[in-house]
Chimera marker file (.cmm) of the C-alpha trace (Angstrom):
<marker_set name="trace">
<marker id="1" x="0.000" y="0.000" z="0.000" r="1" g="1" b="0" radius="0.5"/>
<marker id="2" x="1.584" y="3.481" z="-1.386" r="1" g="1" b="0" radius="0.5"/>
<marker id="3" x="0.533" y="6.393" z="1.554" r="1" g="1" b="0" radius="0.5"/>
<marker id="4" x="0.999" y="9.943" z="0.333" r="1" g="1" b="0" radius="0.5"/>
<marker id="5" x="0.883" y="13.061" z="2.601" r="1" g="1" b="0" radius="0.5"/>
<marker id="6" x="-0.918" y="16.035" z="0.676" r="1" g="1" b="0" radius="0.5"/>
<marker id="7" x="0.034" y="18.986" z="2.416" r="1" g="1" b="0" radius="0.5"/>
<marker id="8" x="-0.368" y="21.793" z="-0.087" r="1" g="1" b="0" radius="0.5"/>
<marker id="9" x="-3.698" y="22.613" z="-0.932" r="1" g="1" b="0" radius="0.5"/>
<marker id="10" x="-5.296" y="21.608" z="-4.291" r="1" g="1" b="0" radius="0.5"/>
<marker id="11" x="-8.336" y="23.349" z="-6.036" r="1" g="1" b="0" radius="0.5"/>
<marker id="12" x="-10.754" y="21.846" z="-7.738" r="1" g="1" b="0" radius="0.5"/>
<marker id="13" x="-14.063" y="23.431" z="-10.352" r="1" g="1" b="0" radius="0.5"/>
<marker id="14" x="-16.544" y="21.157" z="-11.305" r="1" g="1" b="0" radius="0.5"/>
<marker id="15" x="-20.193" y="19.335" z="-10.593" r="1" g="1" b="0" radius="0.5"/>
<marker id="16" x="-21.586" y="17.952" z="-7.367" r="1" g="1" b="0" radius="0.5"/>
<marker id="17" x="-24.318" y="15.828" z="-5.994" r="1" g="1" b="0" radius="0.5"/>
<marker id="18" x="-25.050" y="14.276" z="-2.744" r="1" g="1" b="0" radius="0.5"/>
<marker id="19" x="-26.031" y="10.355" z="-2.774" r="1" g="1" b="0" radius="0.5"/>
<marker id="20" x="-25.060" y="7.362" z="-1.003" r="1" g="1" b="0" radius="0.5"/>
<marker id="21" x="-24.065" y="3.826" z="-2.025" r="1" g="1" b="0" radius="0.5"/>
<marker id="22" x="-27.504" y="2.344" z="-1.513" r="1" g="1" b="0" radius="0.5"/>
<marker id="23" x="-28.533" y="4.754" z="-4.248" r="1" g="1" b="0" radius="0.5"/>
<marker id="24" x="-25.490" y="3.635" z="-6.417" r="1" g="1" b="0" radius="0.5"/>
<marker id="25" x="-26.532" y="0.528" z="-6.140" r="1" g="1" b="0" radius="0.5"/>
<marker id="26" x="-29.956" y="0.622" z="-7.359" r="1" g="1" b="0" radius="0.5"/>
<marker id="27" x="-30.815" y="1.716" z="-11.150" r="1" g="1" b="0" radius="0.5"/>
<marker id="28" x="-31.881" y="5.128" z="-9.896" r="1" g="1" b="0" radius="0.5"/>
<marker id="29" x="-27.949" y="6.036" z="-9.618" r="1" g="1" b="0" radius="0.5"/>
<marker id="30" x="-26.684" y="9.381" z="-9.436" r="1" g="1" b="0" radius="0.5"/>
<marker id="31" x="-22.783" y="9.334" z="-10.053" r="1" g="1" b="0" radius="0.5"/>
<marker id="32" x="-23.254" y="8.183" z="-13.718" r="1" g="1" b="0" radius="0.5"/>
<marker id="33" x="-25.473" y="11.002" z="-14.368" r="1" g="1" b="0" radius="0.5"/>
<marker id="34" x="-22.793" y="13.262" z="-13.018" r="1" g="1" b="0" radius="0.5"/>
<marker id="35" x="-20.356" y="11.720" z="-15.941" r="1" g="1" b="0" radius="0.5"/>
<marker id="36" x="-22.782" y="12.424" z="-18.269" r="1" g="1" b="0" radius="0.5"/>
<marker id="37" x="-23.487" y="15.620" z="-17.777" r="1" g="1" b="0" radius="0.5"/>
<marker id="38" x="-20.093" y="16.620" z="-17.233" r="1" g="1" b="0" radius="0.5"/>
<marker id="39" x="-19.483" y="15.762" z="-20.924" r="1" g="1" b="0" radius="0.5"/>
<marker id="40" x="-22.894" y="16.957" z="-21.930" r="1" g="1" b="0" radius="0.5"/>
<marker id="41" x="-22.069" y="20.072" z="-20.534" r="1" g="1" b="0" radius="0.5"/>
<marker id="42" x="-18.347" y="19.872" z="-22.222" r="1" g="1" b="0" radius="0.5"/>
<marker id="43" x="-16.999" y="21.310" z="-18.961" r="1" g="1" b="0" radius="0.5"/>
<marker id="44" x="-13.032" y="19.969" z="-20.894" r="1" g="1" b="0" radius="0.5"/>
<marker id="45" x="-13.699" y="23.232" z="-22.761" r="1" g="1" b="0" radius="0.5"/>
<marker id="46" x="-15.267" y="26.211" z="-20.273" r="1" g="1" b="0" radius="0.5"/>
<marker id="47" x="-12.556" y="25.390" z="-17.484" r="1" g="1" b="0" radius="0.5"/>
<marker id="48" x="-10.090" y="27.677" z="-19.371" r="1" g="1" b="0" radius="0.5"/>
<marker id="49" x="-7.830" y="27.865" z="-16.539" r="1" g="1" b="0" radius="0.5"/>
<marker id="50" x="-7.375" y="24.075" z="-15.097" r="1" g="1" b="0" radius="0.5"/>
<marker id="51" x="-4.059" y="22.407" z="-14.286" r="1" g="1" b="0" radius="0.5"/>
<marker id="52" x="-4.068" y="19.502" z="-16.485" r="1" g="1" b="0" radius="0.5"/>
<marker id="53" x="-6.322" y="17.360" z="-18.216" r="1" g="1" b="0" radius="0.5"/>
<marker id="54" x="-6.779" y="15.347" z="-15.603" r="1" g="1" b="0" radius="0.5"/>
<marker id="55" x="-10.213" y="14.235" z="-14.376" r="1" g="1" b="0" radius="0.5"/>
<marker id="56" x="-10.760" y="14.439" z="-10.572" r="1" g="1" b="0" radius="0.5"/>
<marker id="57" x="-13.783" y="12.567" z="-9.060" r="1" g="1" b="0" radius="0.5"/>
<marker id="58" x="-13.646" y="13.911" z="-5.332" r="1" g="1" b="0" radius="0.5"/>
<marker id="59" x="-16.083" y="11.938" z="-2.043" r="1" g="1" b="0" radius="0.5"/>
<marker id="60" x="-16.810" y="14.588" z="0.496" r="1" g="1" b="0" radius="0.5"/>
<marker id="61" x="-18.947" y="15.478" z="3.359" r="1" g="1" b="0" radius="0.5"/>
<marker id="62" x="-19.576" y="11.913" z="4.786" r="1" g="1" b="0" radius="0.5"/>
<marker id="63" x="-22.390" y="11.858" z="6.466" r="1" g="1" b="0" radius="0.5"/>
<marker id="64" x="-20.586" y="8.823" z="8.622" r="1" g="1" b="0" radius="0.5"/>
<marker id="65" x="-19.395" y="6.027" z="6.511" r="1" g="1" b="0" radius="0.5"/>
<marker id="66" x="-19.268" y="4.532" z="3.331" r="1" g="1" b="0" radius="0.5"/>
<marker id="67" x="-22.962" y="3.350" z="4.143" r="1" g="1" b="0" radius="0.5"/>
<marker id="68" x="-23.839" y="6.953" z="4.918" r="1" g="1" b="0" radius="0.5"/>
<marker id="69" x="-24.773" y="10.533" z="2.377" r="1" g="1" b="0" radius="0.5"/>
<marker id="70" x="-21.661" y="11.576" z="0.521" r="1" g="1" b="0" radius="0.5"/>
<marker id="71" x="-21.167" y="14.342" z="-2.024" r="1" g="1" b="0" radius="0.5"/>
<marker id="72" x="-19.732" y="13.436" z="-5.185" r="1" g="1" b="0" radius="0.5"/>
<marker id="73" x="-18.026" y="16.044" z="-7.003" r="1" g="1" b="0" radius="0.5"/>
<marker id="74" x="-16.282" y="15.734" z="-10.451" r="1" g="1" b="0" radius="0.5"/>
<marker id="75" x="-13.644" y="18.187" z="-11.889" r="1" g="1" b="0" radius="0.5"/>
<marker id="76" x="-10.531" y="20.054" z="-12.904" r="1" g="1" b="0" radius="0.5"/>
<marker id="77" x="-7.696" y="21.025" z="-10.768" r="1" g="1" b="0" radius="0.5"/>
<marker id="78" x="-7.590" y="24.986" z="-11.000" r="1" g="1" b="0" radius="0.5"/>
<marker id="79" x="-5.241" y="27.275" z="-9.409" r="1" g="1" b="0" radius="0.5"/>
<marker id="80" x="-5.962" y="29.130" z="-6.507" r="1" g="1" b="0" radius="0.5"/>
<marker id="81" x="-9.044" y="31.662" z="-7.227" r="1" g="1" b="0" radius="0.5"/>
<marker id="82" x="-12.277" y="32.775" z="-6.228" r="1" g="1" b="0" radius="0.5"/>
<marker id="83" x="-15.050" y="30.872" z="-6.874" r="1" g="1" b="0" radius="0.5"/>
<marker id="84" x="-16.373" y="34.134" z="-8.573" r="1" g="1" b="0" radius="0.5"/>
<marker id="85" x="-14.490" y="33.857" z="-11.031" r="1" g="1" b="0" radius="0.5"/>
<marker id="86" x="-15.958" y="30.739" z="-12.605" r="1" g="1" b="0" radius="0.5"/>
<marker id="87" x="-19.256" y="29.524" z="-14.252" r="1" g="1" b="0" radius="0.5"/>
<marker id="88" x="-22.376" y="29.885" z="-13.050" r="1" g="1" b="0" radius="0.5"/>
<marker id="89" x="-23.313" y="26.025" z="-11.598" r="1" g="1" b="0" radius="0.5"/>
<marker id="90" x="-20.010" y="25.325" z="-10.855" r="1" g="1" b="0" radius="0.5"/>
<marker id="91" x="-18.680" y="24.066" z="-7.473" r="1" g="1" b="0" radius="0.5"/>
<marker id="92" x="-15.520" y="26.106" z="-5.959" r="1" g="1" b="0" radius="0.5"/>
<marker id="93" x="-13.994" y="22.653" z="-4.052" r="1" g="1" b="0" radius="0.5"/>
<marker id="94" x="-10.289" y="22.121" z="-1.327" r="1" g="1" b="0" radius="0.5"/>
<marker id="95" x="-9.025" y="19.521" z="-1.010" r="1" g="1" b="0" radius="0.5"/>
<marker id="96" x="-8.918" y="17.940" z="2.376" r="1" g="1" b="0" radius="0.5"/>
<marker id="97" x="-4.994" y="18.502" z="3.649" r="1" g="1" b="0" radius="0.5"/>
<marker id="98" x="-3.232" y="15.190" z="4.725" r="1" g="1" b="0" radius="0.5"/>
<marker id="99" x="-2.106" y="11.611" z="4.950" r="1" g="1" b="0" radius="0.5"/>
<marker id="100" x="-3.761" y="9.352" z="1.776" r="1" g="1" b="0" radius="0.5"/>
<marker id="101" x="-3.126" y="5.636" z="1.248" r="1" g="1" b="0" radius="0.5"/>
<marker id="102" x="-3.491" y="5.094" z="-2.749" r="1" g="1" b="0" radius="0.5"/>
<marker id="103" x="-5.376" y="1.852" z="-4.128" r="1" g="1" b="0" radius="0.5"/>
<marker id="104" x="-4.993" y="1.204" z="-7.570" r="1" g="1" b="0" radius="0.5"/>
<marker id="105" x="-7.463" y="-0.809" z="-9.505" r="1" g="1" b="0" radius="0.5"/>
<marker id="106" x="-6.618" y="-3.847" z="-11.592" r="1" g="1" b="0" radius="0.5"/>
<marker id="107" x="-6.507" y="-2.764" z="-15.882" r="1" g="1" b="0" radius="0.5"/>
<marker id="108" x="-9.479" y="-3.348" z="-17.800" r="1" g="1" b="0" radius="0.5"/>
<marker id="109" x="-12.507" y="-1.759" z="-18.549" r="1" g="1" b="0" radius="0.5"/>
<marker id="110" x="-14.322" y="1.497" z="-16.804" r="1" g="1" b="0" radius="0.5"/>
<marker id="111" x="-16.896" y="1.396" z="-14.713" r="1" g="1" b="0" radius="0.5"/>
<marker id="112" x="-16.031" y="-2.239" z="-13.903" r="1" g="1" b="0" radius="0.5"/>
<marker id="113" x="-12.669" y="-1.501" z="-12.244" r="1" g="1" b="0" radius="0.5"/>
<marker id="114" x="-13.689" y="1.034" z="-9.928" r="1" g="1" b="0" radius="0.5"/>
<marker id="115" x="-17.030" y="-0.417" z="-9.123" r="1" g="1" b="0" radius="0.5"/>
<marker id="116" x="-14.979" y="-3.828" z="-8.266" r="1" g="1" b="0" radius="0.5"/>
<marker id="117" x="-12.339" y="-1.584" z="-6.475" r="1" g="1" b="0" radius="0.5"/>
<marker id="118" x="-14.491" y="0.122" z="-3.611" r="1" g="1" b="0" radius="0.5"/>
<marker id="119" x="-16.125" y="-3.048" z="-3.018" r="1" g="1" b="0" radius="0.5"/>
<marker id="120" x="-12.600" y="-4.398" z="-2.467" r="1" g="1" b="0" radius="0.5"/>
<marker id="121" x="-11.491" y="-1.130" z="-0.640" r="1" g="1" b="0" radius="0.5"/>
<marker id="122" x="-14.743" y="-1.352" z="2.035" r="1" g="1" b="0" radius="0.5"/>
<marker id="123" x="-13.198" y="-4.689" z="3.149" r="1" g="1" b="0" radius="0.5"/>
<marker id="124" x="-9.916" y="-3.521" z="3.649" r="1" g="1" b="0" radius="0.5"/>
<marker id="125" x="-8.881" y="-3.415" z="7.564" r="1" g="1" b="0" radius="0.5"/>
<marker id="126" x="-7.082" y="-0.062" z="8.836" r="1" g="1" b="0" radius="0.5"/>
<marker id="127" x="-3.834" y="-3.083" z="8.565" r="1" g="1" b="0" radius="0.5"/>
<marker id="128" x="-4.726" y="-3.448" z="4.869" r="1" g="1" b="0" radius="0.5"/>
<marker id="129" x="-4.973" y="0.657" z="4.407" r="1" g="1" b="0" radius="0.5"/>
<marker id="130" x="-2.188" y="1.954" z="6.448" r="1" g="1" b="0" radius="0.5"/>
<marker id="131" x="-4.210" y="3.784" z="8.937" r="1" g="1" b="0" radius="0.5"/>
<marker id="132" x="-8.261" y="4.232" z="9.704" r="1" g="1" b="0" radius="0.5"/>
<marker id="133" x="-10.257" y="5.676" z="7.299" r="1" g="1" b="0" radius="0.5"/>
<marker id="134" x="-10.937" y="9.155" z="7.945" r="1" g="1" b="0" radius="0.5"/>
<marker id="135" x="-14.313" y="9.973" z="5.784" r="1" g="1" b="0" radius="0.5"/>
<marker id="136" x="-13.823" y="13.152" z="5.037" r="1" g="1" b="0" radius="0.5"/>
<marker id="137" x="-11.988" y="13.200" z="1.496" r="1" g="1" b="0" radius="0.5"/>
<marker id="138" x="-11.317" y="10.693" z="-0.764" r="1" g="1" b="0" radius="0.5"/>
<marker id="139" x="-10.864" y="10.993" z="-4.430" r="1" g="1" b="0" radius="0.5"/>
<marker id="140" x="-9.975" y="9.252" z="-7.961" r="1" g="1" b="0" radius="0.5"/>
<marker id="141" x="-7.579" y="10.795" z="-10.631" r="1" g="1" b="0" radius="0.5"/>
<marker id="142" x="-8.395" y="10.319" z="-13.969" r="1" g="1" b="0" radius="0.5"/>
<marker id="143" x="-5.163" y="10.734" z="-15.812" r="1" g="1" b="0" radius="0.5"/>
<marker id="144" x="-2.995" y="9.392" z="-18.730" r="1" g="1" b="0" radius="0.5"/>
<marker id="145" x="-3.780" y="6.144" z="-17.753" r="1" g="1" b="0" radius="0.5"/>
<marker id="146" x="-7.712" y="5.913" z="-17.771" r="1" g="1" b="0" radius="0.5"/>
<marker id="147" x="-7.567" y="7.870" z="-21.379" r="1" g="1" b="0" radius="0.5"/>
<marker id="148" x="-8.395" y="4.639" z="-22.695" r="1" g="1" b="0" radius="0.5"/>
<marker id="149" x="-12.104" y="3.492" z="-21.250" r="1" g="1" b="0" radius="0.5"/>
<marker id="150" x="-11.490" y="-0.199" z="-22.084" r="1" g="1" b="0" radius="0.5"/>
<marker id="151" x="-7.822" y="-0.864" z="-20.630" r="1" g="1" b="0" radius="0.5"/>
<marker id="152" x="-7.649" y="1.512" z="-17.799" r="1" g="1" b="0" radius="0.5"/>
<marker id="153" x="-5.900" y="1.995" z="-14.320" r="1" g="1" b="0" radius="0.5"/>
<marker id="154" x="-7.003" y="4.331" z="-11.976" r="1" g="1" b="0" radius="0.5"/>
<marker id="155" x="-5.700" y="5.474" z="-8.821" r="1" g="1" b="0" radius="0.5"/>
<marker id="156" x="-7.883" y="5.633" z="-5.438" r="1" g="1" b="0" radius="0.5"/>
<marker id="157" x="-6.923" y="8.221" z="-2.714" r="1" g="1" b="0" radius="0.5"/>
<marker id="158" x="-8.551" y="7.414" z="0.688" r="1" g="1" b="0" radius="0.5"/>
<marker id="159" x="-8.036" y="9.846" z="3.059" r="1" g="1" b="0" radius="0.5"/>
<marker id="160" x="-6.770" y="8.760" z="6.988" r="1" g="1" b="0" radius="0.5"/>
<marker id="161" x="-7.191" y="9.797" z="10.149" r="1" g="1" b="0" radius="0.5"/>
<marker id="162" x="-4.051" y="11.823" z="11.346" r="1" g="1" b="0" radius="0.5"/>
<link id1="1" id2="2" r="1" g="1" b="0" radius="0.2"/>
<link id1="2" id2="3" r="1" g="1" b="0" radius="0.2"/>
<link id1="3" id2="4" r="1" g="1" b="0" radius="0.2"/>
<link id1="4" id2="5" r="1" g="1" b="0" radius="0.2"/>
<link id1="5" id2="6" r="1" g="1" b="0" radius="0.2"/>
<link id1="6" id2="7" r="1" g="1" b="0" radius="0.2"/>
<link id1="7" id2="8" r="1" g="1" b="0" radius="0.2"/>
<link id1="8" id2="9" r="1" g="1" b="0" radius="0.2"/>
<link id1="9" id2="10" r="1" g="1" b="0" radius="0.2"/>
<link id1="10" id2="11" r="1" g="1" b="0" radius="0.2"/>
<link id1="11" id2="12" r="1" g="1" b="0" radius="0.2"/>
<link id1="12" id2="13" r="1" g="1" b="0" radius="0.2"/>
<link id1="13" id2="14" r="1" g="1" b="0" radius="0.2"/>
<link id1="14" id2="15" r="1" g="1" b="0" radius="0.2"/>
<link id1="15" id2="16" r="1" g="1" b="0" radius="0.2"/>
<link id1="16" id2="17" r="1" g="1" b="0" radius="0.2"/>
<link id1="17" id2="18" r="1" g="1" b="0" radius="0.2"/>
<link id1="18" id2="19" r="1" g="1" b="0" radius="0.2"/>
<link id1="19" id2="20" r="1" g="1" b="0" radius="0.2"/>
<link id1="20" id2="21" r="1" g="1" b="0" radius="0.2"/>
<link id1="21" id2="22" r="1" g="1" b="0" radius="0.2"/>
<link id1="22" id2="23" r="1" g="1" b="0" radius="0.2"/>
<link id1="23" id2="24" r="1" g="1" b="0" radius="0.2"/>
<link id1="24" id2="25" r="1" g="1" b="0" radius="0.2"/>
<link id1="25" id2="26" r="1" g="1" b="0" radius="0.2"/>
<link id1="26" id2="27" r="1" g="1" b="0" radius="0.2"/>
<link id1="27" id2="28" r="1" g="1" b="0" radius="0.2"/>
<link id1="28" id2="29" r="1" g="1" b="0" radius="0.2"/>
<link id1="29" id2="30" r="1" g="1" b="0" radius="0.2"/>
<link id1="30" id2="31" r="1" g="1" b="0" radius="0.2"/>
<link id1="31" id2="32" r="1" g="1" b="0" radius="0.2"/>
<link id1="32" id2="33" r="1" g="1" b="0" radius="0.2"/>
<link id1="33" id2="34" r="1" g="1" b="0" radius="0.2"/>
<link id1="34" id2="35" r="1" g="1" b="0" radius="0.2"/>
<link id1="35" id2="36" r="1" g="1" b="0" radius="0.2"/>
<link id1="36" id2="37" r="1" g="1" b="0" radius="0.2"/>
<link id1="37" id2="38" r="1" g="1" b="0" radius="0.2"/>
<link id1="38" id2="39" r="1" g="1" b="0" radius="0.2"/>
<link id1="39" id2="40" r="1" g="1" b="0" radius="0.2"/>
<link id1="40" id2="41" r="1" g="1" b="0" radius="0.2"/>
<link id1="41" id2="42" r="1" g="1" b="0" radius="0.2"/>
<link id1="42" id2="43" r="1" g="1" b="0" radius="0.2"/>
<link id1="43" id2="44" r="1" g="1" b="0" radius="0.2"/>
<link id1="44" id2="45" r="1" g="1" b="0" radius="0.2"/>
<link id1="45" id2="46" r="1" g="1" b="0" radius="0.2"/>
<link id1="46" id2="47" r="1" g="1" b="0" radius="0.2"/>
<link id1="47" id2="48" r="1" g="1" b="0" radius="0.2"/>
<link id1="48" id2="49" r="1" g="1" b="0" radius="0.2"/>
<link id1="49" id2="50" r="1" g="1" b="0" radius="0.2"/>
<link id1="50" id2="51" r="1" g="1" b="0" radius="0.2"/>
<link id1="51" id2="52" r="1" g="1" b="0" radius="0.2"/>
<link id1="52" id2="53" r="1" g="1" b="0" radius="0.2"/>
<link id1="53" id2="54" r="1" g="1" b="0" radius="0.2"/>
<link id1="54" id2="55" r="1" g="1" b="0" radius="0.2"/>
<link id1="55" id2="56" r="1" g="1" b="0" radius="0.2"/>
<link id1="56" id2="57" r="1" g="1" b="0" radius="0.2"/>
<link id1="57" id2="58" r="1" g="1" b="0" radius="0.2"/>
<link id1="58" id2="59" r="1" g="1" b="0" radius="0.2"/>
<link id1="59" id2="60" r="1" g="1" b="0" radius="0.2"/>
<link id1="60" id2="61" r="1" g="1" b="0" radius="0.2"/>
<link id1="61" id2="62" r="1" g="1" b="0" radius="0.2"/>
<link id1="62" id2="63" r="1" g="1" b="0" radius="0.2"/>
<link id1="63" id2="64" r="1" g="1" b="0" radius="0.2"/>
<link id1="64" id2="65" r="1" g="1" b="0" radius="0.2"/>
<link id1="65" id2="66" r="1" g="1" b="0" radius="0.2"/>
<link id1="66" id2="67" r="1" g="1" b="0" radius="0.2"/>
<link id1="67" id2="68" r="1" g="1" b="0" radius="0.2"/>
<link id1="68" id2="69" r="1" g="1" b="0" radius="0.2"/>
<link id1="69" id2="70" r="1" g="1" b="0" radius="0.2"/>
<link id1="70" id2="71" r="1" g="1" b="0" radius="0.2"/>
<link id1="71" id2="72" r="1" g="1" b="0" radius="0.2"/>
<link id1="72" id2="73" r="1" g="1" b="0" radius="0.2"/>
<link id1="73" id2="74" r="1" g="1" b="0" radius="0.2"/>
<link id1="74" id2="75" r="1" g="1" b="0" radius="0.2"/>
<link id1="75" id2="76" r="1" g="1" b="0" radius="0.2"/>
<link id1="76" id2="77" r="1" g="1" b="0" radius="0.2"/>
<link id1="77" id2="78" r="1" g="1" b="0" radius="0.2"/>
<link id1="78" id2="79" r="1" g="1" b="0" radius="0.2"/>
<link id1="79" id2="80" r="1" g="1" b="0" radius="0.2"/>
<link id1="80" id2="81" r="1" g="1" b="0" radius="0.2"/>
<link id1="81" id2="82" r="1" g="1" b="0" radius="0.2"/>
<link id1="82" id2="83" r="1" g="1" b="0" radius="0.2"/>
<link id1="83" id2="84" r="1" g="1" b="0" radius="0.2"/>
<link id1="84" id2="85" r="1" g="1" b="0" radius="0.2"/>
<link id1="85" id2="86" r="1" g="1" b="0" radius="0.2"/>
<link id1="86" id2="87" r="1" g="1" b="0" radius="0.2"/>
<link id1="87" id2="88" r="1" g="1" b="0" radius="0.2"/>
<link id1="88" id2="89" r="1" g="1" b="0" radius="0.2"/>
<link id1="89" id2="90" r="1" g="1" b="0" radius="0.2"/>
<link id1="90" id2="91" r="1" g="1" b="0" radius="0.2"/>
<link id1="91" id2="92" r="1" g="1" b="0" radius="0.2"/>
<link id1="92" id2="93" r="1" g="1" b="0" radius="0.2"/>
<link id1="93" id2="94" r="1" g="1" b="0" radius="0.2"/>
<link id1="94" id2="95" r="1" g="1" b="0" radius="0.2"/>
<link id1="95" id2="96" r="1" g="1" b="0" radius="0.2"/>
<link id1="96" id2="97" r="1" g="1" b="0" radius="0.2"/>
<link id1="97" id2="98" r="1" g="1" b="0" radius="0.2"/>
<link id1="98" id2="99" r="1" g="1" b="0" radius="0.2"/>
<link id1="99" id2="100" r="1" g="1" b="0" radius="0.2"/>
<link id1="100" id2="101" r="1" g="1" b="0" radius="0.2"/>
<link id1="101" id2="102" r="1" g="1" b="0" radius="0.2"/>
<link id1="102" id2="103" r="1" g="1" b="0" radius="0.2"/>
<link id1="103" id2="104" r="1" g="1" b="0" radius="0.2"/>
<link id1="104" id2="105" r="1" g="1" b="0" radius="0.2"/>
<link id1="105" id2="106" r="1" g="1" b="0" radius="0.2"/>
<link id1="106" id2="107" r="1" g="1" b="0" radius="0.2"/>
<link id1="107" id2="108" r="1" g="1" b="0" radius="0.2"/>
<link id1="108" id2="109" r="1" g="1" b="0" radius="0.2"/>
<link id1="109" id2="110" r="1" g="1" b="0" radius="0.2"/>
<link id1="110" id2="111" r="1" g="1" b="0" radius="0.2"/>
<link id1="111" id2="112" r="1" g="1" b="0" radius="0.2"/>
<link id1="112" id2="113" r="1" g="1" b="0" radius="0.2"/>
<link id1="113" id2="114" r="1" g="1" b="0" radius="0.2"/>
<link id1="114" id2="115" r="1" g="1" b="0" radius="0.2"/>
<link id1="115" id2="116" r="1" g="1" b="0" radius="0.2"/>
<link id1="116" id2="117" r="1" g="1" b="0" radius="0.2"/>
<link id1="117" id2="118" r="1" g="1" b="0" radius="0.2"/>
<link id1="118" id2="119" r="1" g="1" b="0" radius="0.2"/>
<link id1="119" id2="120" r="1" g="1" b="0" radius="0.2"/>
<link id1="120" id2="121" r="1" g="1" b="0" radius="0.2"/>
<link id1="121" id2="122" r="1" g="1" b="0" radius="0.2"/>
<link id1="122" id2="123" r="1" g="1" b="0" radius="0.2"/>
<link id1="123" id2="124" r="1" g="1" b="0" radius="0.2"/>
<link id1="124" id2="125" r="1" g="1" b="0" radius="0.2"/>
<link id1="125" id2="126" r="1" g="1" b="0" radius="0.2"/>
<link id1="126" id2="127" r="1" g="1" b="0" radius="0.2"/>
<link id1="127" id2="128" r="1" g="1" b="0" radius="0.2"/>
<link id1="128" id2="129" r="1" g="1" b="0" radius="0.2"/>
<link id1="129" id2="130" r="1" g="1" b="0" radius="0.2"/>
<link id1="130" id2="131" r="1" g="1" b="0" radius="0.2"/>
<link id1="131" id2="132" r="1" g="1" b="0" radius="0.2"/>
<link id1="132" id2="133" r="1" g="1" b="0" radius="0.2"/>
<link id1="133" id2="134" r="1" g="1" b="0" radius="0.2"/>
<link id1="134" id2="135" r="1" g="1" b="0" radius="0.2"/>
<link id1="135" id2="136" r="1" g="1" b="0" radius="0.2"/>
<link id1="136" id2="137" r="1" g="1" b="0" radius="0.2"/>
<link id1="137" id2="138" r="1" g="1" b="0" radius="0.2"/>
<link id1="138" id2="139" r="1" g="1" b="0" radius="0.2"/>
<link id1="139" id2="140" r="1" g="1" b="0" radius="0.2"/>
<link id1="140" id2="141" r="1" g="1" b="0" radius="0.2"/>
<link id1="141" id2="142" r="1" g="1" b="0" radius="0.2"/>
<link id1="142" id2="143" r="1" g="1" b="0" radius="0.2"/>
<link id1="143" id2="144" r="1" g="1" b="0" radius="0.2"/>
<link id1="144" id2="145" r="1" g="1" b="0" radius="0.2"/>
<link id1="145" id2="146" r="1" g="1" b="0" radius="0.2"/>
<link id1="146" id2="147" r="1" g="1" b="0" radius="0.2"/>
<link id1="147" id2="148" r="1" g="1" b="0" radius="0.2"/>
<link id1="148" id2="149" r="1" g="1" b="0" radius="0.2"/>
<link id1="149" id2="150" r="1" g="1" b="0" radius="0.2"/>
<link id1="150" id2="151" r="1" g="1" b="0" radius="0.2"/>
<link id1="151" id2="152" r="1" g="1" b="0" radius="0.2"/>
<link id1="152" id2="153" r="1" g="1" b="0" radius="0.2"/>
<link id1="153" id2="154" r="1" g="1" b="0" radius="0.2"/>
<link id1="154" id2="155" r="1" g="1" b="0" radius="0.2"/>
<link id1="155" id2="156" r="1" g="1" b="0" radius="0.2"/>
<link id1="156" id2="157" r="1" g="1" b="0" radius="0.2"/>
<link id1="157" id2="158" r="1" g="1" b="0" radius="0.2"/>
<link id1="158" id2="159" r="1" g="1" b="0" radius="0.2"/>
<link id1="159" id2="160" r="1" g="1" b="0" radius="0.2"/>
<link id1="160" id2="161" r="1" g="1" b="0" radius="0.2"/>
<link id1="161" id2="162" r="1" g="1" b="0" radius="0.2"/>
</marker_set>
């Protein structure tokens, strides 16, 4: 298990929703509707100032657990700024400061992998993780390597407790 310790803060502009994994589960899920619309809305092209090209889906505002309400927020990293400054509809979004341990999911094909990996992650012991889950921030990076929706690897940053 790879920890990281992210101690300079990161901005994010993008969507958000609030759901929970009972609602993921079910047909009536939210999260893929989030995709969609973010290319729908071709959000690549009015985020003129982001970072990279990289695709940031960002867990947030636990309501407890991973059985509890979550936001779900998906986006561009963007130098510091106001959150004036930016599209109407658009979340302004920090990321949480601190220690991360980083699951990566096996290749293959997208949603499968990531689905398959948090159902793998929410049996992993604090032993298994490096530390106890915090639930505050946890988020996926969507970069060179997921490019390709059929033969992908992404990388899954849980957030611990200090």
């Amino acid at each position: 298990m790879k920890l990281v310790d992210i101690n300079t803060q990161k901005f994010f502009i993008g969507i958000e929703m609030r759901t929970n994994n009972k609602i993921e589960a079910s047909e009536n899920g939210n999260i893929l509707k989030v995709w969609e619309k973010f290319f729908k809305d071709n959000l690549s092209e009015k985020i003129n100032n982001k970072l990279s090209e990289n695709i940031y889906a960002i867990y947030s505002d636990y309501e407890s657990d991973h059985n509890g309400n979550y936001n779900f927020f998906l986006g561009y990293e963007v130098p510091e700024s106001k959150p004036e400054d930016h599209f109407e509809n658009l979340i302004f979004k920090k990321l949480q400061l601190g220690k991360y341990a980083v699951v990566s999911t096996s290749q293959g094909s997208m949603p499968d992998i990531i689905i398959a990996a948090w159902y793998k992650i929410w049996n992993m012991t604090p032993d298994d993780l490096g530390g106890q889950r915090a639930f505050k921030t946890d988020f996926e990076v969507y970069g060179e390597s997921a490019r390709d929706p059929k033969n992908s690897i992404i990388d899954i940053y849980l957030g611990l407790k200090n």
